[in-house]
ZADO-1210 file (C-alpha; in nm, 4 decimals, padded with zeros to 6 digits):
<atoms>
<atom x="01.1555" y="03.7741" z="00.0385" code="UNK" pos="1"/>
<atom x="01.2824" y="03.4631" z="00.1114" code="UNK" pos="2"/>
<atom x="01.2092" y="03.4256" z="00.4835" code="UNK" pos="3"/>
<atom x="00.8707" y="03.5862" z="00.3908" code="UNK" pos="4"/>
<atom x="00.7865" y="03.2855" z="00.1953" code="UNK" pos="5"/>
<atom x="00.9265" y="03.0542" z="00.4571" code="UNK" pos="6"/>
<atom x="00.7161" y="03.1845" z="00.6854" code="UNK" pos="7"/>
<atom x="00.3948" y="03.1954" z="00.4556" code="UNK" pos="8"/>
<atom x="00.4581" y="02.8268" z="00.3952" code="UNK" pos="9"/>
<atom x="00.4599" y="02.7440" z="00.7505" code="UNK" pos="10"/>
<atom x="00.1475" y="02.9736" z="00.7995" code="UNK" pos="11"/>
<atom x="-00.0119" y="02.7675" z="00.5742" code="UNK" pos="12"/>
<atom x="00.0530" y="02.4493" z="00.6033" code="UNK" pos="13"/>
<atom x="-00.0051" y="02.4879" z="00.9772" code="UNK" pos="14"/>
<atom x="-00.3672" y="02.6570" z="00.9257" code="UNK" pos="15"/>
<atom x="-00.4869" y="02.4044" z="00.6735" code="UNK" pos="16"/>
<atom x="-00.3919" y="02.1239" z="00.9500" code="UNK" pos="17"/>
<atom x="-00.5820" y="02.3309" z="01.2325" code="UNK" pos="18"/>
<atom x="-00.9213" y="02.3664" z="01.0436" code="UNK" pos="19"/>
<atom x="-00.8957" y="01.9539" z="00.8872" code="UNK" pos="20"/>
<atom x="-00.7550" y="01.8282" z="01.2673" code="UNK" pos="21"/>
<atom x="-00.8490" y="02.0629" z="01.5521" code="UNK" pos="22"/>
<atom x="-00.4608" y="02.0327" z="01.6629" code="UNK" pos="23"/>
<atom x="-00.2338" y="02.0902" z="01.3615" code="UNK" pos="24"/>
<atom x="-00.1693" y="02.4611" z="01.3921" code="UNK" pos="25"/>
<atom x="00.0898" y="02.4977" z="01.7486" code="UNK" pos="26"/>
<atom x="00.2209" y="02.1298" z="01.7233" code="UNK" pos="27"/>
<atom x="00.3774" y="02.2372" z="01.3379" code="UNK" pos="28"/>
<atom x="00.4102" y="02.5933" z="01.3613" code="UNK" pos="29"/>
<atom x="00.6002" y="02.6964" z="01.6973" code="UNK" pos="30"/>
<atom x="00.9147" y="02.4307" z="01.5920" code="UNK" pos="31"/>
<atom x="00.9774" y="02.5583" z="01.2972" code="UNK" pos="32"/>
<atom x="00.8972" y="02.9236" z="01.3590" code="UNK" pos="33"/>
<atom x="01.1591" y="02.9483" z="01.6395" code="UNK" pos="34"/>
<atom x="01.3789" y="02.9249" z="01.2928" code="UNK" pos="35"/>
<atom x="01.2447" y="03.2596" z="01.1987" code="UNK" pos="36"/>
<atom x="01.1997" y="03.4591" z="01.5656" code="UNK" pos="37"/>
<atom x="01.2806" y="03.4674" z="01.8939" code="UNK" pos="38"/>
<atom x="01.0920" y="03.2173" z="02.1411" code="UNK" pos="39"/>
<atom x="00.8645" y="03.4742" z="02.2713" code="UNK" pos="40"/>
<atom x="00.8123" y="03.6242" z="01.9330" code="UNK" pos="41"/>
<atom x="00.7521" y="03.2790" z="01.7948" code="UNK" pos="42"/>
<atom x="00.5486" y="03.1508" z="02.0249" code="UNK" pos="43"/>
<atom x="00.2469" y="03.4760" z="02.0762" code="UNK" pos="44"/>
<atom x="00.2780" y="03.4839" z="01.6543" code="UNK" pos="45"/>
<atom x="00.1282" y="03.1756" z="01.7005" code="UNK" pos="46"/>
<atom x="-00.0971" y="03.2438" z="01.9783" code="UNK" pos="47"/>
<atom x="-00.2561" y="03.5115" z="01.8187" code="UNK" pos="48"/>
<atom x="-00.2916" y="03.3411" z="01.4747" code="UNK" pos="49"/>
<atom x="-00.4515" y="03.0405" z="01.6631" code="UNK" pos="50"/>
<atom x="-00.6850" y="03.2847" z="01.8634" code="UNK" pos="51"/>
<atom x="-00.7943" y="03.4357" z="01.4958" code="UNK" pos="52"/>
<atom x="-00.8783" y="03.0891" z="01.3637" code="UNK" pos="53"/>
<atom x="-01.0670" y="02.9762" z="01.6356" code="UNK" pos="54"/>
<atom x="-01.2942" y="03.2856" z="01.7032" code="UNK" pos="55"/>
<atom x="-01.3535" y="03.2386" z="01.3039" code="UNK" pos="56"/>
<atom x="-01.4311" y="02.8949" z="01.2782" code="UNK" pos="57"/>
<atom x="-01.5664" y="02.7767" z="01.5458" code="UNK" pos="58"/>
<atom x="-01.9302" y="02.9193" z="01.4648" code="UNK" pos="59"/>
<atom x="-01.9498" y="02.6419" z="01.1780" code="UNK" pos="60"/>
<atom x="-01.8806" y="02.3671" z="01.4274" code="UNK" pos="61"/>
<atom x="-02.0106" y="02.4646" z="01.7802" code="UNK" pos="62"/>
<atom x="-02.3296" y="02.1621" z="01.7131" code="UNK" pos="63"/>
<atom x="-02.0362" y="01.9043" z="01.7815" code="UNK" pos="64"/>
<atom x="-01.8697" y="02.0460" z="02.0335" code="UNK" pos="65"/>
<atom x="-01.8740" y="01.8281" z="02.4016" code="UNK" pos="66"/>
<atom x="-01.9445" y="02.0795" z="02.6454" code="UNK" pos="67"/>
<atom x="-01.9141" y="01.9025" z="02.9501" code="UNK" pos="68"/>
<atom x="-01.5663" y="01.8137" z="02.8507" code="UNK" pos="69"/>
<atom x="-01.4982" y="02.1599" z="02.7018" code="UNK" pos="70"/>
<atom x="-01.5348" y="02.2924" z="03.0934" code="UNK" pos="71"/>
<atom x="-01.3445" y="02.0231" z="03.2719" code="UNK" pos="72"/>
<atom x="-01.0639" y="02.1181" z="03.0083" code="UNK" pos="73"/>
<atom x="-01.1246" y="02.4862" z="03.0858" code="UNK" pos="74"/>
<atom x="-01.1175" y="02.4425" z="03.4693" code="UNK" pos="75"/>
<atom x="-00.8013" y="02.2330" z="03.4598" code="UNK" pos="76"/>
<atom x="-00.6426" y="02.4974" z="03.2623" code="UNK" pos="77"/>
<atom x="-00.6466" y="02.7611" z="03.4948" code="UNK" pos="78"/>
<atom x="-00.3785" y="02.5660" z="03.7184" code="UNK" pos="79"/>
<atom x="-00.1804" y="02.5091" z="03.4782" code="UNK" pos="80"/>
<atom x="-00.1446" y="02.8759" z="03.2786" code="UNK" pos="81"/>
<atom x="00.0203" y="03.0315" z="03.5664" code="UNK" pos="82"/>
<atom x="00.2718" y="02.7362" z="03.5618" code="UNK" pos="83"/>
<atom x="00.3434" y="02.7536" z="03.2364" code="UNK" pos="84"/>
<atom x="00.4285" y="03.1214" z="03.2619" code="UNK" pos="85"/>
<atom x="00.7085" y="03.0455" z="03.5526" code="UNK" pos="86"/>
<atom x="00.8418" y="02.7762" z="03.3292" code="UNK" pos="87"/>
<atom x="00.8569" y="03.0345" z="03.0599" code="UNK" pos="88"/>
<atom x="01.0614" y="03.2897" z="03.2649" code="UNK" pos="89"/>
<atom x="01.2467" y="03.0859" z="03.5026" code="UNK" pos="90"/>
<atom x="01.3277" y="02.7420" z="03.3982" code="UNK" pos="91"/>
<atom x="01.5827" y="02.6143" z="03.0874" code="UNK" pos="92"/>
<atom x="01.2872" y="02.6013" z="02.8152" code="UNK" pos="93"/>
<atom x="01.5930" y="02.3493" z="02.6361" code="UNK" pos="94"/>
<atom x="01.5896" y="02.0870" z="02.9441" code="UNK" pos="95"/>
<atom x="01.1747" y="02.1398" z="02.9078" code="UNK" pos="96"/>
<atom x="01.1190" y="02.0707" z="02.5622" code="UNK" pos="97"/>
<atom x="01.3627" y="01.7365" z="02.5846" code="UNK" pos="98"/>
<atom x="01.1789" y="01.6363" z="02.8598" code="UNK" pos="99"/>
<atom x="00.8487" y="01.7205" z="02.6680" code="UNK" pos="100"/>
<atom x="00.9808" y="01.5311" z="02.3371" code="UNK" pos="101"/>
<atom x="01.1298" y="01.2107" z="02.5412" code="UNK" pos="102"/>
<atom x="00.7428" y="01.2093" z="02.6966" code="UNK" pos="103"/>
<atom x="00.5918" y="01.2378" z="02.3622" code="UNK" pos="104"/>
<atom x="00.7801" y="00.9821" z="02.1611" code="UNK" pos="105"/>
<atom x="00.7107" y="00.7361" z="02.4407" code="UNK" pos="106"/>
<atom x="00.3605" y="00.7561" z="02.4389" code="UNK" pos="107"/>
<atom x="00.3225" y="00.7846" z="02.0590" code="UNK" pos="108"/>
<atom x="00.4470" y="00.4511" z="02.0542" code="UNK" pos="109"/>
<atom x="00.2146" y="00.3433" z="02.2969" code="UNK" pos="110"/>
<atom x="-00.0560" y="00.5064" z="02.1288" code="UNK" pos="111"/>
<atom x="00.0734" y="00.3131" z="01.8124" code="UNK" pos="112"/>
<atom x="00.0580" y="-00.0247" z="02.0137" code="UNK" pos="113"/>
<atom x="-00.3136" y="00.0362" z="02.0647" code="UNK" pos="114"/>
<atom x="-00.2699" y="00.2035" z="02.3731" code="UNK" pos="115"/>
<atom x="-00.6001" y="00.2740" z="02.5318" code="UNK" pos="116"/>
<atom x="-00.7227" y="00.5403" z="02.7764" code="UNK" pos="117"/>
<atom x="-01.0279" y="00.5532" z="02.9624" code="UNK" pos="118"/>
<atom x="-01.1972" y="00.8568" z="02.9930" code="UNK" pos="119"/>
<atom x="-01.2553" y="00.9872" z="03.3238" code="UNK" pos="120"/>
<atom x="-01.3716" y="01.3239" z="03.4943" code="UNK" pos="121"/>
<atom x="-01.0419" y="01.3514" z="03.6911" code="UNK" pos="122"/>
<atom x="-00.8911" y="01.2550" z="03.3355" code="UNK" pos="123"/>
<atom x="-01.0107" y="01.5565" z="03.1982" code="UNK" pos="124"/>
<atom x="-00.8976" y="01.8193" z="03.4475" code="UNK" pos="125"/>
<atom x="-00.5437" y="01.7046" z="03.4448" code="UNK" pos="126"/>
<atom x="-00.5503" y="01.7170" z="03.0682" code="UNK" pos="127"/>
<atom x="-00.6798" y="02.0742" z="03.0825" code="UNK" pos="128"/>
<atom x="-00.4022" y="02.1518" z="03.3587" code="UNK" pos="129"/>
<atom x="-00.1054" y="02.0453" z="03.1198" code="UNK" pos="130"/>
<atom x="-00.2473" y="02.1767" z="02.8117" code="UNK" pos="131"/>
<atom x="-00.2508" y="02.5069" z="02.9853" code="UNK" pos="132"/>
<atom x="00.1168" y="02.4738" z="03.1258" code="UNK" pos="133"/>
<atom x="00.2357" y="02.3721" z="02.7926" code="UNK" pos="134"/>
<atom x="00.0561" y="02.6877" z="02.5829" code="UNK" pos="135"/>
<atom x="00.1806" y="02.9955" z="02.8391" code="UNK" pos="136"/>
<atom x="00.5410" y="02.7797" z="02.8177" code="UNK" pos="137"/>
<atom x="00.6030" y="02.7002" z="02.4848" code="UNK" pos="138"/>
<atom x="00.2849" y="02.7838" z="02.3115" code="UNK" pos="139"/>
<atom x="00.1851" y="02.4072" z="02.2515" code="UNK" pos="140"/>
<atom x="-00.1554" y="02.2776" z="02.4038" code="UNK" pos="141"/>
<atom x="-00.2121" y="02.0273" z="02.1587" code="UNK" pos="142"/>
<atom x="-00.0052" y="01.7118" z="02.1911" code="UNK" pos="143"/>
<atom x="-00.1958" y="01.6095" z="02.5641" code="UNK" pos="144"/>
<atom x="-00.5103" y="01.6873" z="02.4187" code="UNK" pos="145"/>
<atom x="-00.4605" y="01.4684" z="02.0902" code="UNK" pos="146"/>
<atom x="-00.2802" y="01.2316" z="02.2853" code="UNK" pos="147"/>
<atom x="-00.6115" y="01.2085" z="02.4962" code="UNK" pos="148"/>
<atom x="-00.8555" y="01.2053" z="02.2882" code="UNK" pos="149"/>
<atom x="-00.6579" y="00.9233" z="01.9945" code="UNK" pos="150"/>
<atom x="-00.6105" y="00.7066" z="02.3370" code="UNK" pos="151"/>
<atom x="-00.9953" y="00.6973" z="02.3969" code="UNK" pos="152"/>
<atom x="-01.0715" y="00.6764" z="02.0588" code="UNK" pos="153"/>
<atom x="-01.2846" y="00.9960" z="02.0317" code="UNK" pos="154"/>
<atom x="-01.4938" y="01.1077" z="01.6836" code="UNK" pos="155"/>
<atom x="-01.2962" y="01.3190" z="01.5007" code="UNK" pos="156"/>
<atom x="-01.5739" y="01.5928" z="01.4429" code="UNK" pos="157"/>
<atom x="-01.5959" y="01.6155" z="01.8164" code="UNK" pos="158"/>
<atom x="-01.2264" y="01.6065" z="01.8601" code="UNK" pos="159"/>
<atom x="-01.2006" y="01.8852" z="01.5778" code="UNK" pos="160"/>
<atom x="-01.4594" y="02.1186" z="01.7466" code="UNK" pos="161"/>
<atom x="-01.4238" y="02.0619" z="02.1284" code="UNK" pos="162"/>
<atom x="-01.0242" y="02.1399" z="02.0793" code="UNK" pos="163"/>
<atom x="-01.0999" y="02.4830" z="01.8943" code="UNK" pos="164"/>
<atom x="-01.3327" y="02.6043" z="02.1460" code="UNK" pos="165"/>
<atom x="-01.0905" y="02.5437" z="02.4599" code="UNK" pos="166"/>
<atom x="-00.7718" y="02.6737" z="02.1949" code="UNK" pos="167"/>
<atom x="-01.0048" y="03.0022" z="02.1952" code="UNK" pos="168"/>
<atom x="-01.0174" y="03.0215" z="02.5645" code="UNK" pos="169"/>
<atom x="-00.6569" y="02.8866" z="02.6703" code="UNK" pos="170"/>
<atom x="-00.4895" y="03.0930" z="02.3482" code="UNK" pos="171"/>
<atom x="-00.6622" y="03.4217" z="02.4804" code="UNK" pos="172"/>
<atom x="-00.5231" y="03.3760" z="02.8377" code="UNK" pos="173"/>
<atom x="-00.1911" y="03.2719" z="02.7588" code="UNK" pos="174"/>
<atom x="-00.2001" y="03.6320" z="02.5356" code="UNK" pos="175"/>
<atom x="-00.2933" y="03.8013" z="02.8357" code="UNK" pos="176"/>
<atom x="-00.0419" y="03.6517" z="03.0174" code="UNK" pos="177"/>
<atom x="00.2238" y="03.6532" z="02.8417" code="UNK" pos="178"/>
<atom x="00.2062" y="04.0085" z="02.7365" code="UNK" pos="179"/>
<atom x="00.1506" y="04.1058" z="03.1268" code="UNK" pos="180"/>
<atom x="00.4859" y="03.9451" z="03.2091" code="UNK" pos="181"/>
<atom x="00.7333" y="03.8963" z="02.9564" code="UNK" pos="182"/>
<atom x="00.5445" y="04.2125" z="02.7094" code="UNK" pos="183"/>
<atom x="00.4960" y="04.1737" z="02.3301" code="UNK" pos="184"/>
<atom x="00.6731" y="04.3904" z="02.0062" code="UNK" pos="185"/>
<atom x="00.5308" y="04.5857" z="01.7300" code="UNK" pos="186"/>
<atom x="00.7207" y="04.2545" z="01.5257" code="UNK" pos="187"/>
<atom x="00.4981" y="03.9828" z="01.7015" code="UNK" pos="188"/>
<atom x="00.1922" y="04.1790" z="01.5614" code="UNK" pos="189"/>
<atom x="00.3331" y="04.3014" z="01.2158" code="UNK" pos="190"/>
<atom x="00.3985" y="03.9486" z="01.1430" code="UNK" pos="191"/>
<atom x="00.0418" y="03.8080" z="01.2874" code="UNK" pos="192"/>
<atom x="-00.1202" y="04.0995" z="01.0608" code="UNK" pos="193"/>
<atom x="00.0510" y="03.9692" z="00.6935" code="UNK" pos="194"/>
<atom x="00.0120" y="03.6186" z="00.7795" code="UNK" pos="195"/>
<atom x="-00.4197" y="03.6928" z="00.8147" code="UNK" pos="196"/>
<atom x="-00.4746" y="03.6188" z="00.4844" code="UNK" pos="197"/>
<atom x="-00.2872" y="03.3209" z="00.4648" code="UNK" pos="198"/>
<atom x="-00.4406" y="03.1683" z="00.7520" code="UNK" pos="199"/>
<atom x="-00.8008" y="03.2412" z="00.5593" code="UNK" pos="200"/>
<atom x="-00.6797" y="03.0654" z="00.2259" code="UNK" pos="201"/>
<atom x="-00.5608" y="02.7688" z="00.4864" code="UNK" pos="202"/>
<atom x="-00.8642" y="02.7216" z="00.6559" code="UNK" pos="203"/>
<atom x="-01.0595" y="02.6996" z="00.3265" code="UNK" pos="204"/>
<atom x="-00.8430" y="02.4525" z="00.1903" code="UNK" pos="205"/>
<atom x="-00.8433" y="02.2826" z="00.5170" code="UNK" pos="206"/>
<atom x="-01.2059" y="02.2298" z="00.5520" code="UNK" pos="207"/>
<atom x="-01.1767" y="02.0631" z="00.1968" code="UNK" pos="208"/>
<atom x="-00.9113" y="01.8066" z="00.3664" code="UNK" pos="209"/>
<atom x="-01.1615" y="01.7312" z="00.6516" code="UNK" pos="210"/>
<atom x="-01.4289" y="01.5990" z="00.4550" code="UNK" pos="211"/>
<atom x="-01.2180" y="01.3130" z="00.3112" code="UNK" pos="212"/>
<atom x="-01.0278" y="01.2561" z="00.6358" code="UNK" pos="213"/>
<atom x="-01.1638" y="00.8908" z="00.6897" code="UNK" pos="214"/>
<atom x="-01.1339" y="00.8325" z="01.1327" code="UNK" pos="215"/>
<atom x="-00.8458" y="00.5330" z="01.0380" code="UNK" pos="216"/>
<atom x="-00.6484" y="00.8479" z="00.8041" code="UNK" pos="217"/>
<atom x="-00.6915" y="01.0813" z="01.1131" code="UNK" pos="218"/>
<atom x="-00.5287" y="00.8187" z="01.3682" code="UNK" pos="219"/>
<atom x="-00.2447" y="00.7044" z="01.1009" code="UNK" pos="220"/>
<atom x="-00.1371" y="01.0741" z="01.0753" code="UNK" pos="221"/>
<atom x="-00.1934" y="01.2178" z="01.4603" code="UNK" pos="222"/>
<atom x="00.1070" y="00.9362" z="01.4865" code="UNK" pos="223"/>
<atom x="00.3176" y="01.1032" z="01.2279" code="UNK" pos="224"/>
<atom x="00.2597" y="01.4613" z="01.3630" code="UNK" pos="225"/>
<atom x="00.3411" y="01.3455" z="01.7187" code="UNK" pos="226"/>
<atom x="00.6277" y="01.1666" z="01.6174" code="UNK" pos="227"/>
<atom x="00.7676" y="01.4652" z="01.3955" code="UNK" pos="228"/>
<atom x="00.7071" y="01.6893" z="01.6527" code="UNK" pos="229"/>
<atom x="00.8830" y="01.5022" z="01.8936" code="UNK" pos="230"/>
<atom x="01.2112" y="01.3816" z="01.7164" code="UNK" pos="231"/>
<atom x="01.1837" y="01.8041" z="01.6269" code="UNK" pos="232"/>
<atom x="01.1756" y="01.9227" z="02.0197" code="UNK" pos="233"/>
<atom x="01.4718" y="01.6752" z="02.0906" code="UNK" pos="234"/>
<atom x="01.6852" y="01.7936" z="01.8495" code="UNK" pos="235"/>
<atom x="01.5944" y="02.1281" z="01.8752" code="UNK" pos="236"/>
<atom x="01.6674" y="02.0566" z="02.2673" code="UNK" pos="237"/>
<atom x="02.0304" y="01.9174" z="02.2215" code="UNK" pos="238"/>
<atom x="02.1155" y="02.1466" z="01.9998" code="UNK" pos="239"/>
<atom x="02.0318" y="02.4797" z="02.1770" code="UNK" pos="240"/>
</atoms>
């Protein structure tokens, strides 16, 4: 009982930050579910609870999406998934995610420093290319894409909406994938089927959160989440 309700707080927590951000969902959940399963159990429990808010959100929201962006994010993608997957299967995910975490804290702090990126078509692509590495790896797309979008200081409702709609396209890939080489466990979707209901009362409450987000709130805590997740990854590197 008490894992359950570890897990239903991370669940959550995690869904009301995906509906009120767009990112909040991989970047909290995959840390601190590799406390409860194994990596690849951790990581398509998230996948598949990410693909399930997406598909049901992202109806209420698809007037702000940027579709031009949306497909420059989708095309880049598609070099990095297969990638990701080697890096999954083949390379110390440890030595990865301190590489990942040094990467993040760095430009956090840039970020912090005012930081600014201009937006560019090339820009785009190579976002969608490590986004896609990162989710069929260790299940987290979101920290280029936020890191993109705070540098060139992007709306948040567009931020919000644009981010589900590639999640649902790069999250149902990476499921493909995954399953197709590493396989999946009657666990992975036991786990995904309890925590449905939780995700629902999450993205209620989370749509409350949006709507007194203010833009200078949404920058102030992207940093925090960044940094958390970052300091997180490092430890969670030098200690496995």
């Amino acid at each position: 009982m008490g894992t359950f309700l570890v897990f239903a707080c991370i669940i959550l927590i995690a869904s009301i930050l995906q509906t009120s951000t767009g990112f909040g969902f991989s970047i909290l959940a995959t840390p601190f579910l590799l406390m409860l399963f194994l990596p690849q159990d951790a990581i398509q429990i998230n996948i598949i609870l990410s693909i399930i808010i997406s598909v049901s959100f992202i109806w209420r929201i698809k007037k702000d999406i940027d579709i031009t962006l949306l497909k420059r994010f989708t095309l880049g993608s598609i070099a990095g998934v297969p990638l990701g997957i080697f890096i999954f299967m083949s390379i110390d995910i440890d030595a990865f995610k301190l590489g990942i975490s040094i990467l993040l804290l760095i430009v956090t702090l840039l970020l912090i420093f005012n930081l600014k990126i201009k937006a560019t078509p090339f820009g785009d692509f190579i976002v969608g290319g490590i986004s896609g590495l990162l989710t069929t790896s260790i299940g987290m797309p979101g920290p280029p894409l936020l890191l993109y979008f705070t540098g060139t200081d992007t709306e948040k409702s567009k931020l919000r909406a644009t981010t589900l709609a590639f999640y649902l396209f790069i999250y149902t890939i990476s499921l493909i994938t995954q399953i197709s080489f590493t396989s999946t466990s009657l666990l992975i979707w036991k786990s995904s089927l309890y925590a449905i209901p939780i995700v629902f009362l999450g993205m209620y409450l989370g749509q409350i959160v949006f709507k007194w987000f203010t833009q200078r709130m949404f920058q102030i805590f992207t940093y925090i989440l960044l940094s958390c997740t970052a300091i997180y990854l490092l430890i969670q590197s030098l200690a496995g």
